[in-house]
C-alpha positions in Angstrom: 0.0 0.0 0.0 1.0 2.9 -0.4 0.7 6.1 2.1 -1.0 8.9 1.1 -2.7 12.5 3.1 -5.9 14.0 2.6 -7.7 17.1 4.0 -11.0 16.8 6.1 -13.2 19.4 7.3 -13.6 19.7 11.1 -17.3 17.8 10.9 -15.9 15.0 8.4 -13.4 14.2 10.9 -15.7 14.2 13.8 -18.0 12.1 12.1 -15.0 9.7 11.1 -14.0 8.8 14.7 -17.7 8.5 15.5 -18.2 5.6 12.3 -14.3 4.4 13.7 -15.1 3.9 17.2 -18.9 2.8 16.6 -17.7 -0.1 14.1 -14.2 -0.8 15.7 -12.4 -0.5 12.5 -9.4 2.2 11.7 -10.1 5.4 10.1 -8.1 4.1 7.2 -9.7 1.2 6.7 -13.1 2.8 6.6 -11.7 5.5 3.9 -10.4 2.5 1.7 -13.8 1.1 1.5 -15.5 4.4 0.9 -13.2 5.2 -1.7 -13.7 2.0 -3.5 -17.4 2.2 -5.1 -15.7 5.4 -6.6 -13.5 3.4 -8.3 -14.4 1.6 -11.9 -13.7 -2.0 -12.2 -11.6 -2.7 -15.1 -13.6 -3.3 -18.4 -16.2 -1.1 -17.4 -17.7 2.6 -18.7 -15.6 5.1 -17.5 -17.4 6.6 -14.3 -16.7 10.7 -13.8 -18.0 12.0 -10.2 -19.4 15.2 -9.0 -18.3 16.3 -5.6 -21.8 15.2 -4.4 -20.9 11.6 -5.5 -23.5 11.6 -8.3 -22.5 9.3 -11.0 -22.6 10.3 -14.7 -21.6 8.2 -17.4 -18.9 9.7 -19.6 
Protein backbone atom coordinates (compact mmCIF):
# COMPACT_ATOMS: atom_id res chain seq x y z
CA UNK A 1 0.00 0.00 0.00
CA UNK A 2 0.98 2.86 -0.45
CA UNK A 3 0.74 6.13 2.09
CA UNK A 4 -1.03 8.90 1.14
CA UNK A 5 -2.70 12.50 3.09
CA UNK A 6 -5.92 13.97 2.57
CA UNK A 7 -7.67 17.07 4.04
CA UNK A 8 -10.99 16.75 6.08
CA UNK A 9 -13.24 19.44 7.34
CA UNK A 10 -13.63 19.73 11.15
CA UNK A 11 -17.25 17.77 10.90
CA UNK A 12 -15.91 14.97 8.41
CA UNK A 13 -13.38 14.18 10.94
CA UNK A 14 -15.75 14.19 13.82
CA UNK A 15 -18.04 12.13 12.06
CA UNK A 16 -15.03 9.69 11.10
CA UNK A 17 -14.04 8.78 14.66
CA UNK A 18 -17.74 8.49 15.54
CA UNK A 19 -18.20 5.59 12.30
CA UNK A 20 -14.30 4.38 13.69
CA UNK A 21 -15.10 3.89 17.19
CA UNK A 22 -18.94 2.76 16.64
CA UNK A 23 -17.68 -0.11 14.10
CA UNK A 24 -14.16 -0.79 15.70
CA UNK A 25 -12.43 -0.50 12.54
CA UNK A 26 -9.40 2.16 11.70
CA UNK A 27 -10.14 5.35 10.07
CA UNK A 28 -8.11 4.09 7.25
CA UNK A 29 -9.71 1.21 6.69
CA UNK A 30 -13.12 2.77 6.62
CA UNK A 31 -11.65 5.52 3.94
CA UNK A 32 -10.36 2.53 1.71
CA UNK A 33 -13.78 1.11 1.49
CA UNK A 34 -15.46 4.41 0.88
CA UNK A 35 -13.19 5.20 -1.67
CA UNK A 36 -13.75 2.02 -3.51
CA UNK A 37 -17.44 2.22 -5.14
CA UNK A 38 -15.69 5.40 -6.65
CA UNK A 39 -13.53 3.35 -8.35
CA UNK A 40 -14.41 1.62 -11.88
CA UNK A 41 -13.69 -2.02 -12.21
CA UNK A 42 -11.62 -2.66 -15.10
CA UNK A 43 -13.64 -3.26 -18.35
CA UNK A 44 -16.20 -1.09 -17.39
CA UNK A 45 -17.68 2.60 -18.71
CA UNK A 46 -15.59 5.11 -17.48
CA UNK A 47 -17.42 6.64 -14.34
CA UNK A 48 -16.71 10.71 -13.77
CA UNK A 49 -17.95 12.00 -10.18
CA UNK A 50 -19.39 15.20 -8.99
CA UNK A 51 -18.30 16.25 -5.60
CA UNK A 52 -21.80 15.22 -4.43
CA UNK A 53 -20.91 11.62 -5.46
CA UNK A 54 -23.47 11.64 -8.28
CA UNK A 55 -22.50 9.25 -11.02
CA UNK A 56 -22.56 10.30 -14.69
CA UNK A 57 -21.56 8.20 -17.37
CA UNK A 58 -18.87 9.70 -19.65
Amino acid sequence: MIRTQICLTDKQRAELAIISRNSGKEQREIIRRAIDPLIAPAGQDQMIFTAGFQLLRA
